[in-house]
C-alpha positions as CSV (number, residue, x, y, z in Angstrom):
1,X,39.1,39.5,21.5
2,X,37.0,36.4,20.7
3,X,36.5,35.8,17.4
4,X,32.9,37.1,17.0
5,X,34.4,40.4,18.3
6,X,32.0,40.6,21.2
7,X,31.8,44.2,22.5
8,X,31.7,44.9,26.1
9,X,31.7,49.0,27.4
10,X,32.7,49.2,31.1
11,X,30.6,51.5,32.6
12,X,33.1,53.3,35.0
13,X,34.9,56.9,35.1
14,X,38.0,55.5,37.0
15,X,41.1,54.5,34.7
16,X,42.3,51.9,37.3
17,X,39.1,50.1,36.7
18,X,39.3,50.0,33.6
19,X,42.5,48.7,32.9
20,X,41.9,45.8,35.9
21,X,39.0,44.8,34.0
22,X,40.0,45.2,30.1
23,X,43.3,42.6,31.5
24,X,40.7,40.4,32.8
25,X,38.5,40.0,29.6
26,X,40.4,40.9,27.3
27,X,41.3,37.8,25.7
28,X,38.0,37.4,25.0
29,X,36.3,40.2,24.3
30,X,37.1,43.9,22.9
31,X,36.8,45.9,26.3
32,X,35.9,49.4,25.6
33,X,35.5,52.3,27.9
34,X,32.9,55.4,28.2
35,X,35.7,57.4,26.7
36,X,33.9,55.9,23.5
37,X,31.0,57.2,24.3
38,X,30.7,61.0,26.2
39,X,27.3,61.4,26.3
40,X,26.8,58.6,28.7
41,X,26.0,59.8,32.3
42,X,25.5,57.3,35.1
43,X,23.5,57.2,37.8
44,X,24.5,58.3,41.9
45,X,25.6,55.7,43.6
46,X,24.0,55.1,46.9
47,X,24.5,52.7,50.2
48,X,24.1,49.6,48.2
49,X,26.8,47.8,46.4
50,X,24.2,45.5,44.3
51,X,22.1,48.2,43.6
52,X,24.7,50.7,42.7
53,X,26.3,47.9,40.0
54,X,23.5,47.1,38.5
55,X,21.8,50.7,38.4
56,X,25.5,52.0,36.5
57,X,25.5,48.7,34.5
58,X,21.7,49.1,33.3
59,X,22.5,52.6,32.0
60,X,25.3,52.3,30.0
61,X,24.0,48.8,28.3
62,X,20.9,51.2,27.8
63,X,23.1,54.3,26.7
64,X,25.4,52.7,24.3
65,X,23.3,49.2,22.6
66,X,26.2,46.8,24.3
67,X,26.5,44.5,27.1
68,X,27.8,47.1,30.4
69,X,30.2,45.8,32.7
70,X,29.8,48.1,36.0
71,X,30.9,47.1,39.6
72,X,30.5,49.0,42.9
73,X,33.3,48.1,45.8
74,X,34.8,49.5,48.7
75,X,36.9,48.7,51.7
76,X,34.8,47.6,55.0
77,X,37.1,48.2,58.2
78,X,36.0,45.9,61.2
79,X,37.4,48.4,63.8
80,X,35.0,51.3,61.9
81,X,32.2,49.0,61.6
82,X,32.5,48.3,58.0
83,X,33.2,51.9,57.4
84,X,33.4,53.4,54.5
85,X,31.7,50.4,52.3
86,X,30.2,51.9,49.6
87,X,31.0,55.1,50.7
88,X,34.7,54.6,49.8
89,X,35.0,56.5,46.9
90,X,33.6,59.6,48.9
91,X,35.0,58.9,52.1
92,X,36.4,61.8,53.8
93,X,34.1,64.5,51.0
94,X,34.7,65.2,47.8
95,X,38.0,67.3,48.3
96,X,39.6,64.4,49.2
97,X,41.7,62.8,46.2
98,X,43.0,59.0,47.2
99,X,46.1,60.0,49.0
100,X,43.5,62.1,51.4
101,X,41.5,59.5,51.8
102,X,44.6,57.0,52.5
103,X,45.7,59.3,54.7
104,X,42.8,60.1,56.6
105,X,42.0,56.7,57.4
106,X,45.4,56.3,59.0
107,X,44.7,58.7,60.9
108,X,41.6,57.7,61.8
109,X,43.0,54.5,63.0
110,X,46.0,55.4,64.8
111,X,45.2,54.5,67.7
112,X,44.2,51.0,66.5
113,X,46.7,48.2,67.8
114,X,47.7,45.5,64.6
115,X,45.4,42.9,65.8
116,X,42.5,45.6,65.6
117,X,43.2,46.2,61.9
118,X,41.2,43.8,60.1
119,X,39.5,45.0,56.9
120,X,38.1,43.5,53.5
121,X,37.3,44.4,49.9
122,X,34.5,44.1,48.7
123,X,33.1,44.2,44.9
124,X,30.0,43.5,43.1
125,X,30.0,42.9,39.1
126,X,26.9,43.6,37.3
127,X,26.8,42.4,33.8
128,X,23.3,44.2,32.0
129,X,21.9,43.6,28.5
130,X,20.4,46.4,26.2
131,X,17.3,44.2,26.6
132,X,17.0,44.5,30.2
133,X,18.9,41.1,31.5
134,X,21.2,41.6,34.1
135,X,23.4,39.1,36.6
136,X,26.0,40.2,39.3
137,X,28.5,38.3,41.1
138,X,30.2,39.0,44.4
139,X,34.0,39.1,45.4
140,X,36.3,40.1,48.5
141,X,39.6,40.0,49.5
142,X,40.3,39.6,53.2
143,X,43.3,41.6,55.2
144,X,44.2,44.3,57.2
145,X,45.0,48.3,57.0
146,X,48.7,48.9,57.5
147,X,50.1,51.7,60.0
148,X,51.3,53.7,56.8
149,X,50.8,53.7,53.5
150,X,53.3,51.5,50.8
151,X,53.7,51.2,47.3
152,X,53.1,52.9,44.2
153,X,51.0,50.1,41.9
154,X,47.0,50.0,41.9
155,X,44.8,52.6,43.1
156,X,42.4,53.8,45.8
157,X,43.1,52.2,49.3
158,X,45.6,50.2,47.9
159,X,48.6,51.8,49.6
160,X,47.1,50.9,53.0
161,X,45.6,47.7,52.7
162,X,47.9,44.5,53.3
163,X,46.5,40.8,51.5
164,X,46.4,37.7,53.7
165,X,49.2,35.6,53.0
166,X,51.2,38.9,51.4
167,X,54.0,41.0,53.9
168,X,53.2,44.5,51.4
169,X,50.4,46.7,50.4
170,X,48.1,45.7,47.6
171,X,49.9,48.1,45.7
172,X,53.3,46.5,46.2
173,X,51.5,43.5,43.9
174,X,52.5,42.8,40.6
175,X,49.5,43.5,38.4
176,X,48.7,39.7,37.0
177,X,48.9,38.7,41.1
178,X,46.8,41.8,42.5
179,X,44.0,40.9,39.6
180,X,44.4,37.1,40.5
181,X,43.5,37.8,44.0
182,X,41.7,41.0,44.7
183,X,38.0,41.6,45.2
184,X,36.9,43.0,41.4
185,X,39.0,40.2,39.7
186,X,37.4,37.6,42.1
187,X,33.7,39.0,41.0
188,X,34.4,39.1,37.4
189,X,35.6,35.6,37.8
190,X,32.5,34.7,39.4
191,X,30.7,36.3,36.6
192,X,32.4,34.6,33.2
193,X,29.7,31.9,33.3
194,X,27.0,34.5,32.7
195,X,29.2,36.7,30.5
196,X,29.8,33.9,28.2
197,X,26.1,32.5,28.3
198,X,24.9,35.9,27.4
199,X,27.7,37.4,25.1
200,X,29.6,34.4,24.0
């Protein structure tokens, strides 16, 4: 926590979120989740990444009098066309939990040779003051999806996604090395300039 206390509420539903981003700022600032605050509904996300940050980021900042942290990511498979992108969280439908949607990308790509596999994560970071400001940042992490699914760290995709440089799954990562190199720590990285400008 920095010494002013500086408040920040992440404006996400999803635990693994949270906990990637309160180890990422927390040094500095007291990270707090929606749990904190229930009434707080965010908006649909739709096709855009930016959009989709900002809009969630916008609402809680508005919801709750505090600077909002919100990102949108997904993972874009070459082979698929980018597929699922910001659909990631709702690939497959909403009966799907993670391990469904691991799974049914596998299959999906089974027929997909190693050299066919590339893929990315992507993440934007908005950062949004009560009074309207916002910035956003970008960050990815390049790779490729595995032939089957391997560890039991992280969350989401994961299981199936293998870093350059790395011979696991994302989720074979210890957590200070996953949040060193993955898309969401690389955005909020990219975003500490603004986040100390604005909140100190």
């Amino acid at each position: 926590m920095s010494p002013a206390g500086a408040r920040i509420v992440v404006a996400t539903g999803n635990a693994g979120k949270l906990r990637e981003v309160r180890a990422l700022l927390q040094r500095r600032y007291e990270v707090v989740g929606l749990e904190a605050f229930p009434g707080v509904v965010l908006p649909e996300e739709g096709d855009d990444y930016h959009e989709n940050a900002i809009r969630k980021a916008h609402a809680a900042a508005i919801a709750t009098g505090l600077p909002a942290l919100a990102d949108d990511s997904g993972i874009e498979v070459e082979a698929l066309g980018g597929a699922p992108g910001p659909h990631s969280a709702r690939y497959g439908g909403a009966s799907l939990d993670a391990a469904g949607r691991n799974r049914l990308l596998l299959t999906v790509l089974s027929d997909v040779p190693a050299h066919g596999r590339a893929a990315r994560f992507f993440c934007v970071a908005a950062l949004a003051l009560p009074d309207g400001t916002v910035e956003s940042a970008e960050g990815e992490c390049r790779g490729r999806i595995l032939e089957t699914a391997s560890g039991r760290a992280g969350f989401g995709y994961d299981p199936v996604f293998q870093p350059e440089g790395f011979a696991g799954s994302m989720a074979e990562l210890p957590d200070a090395e996953k949040n060193r190199l993955s898309h969401r720590g690389r955005a909020v990285a990219a975003l500490q300039p603004a986040l100390v400008r604005l909140v100190g």
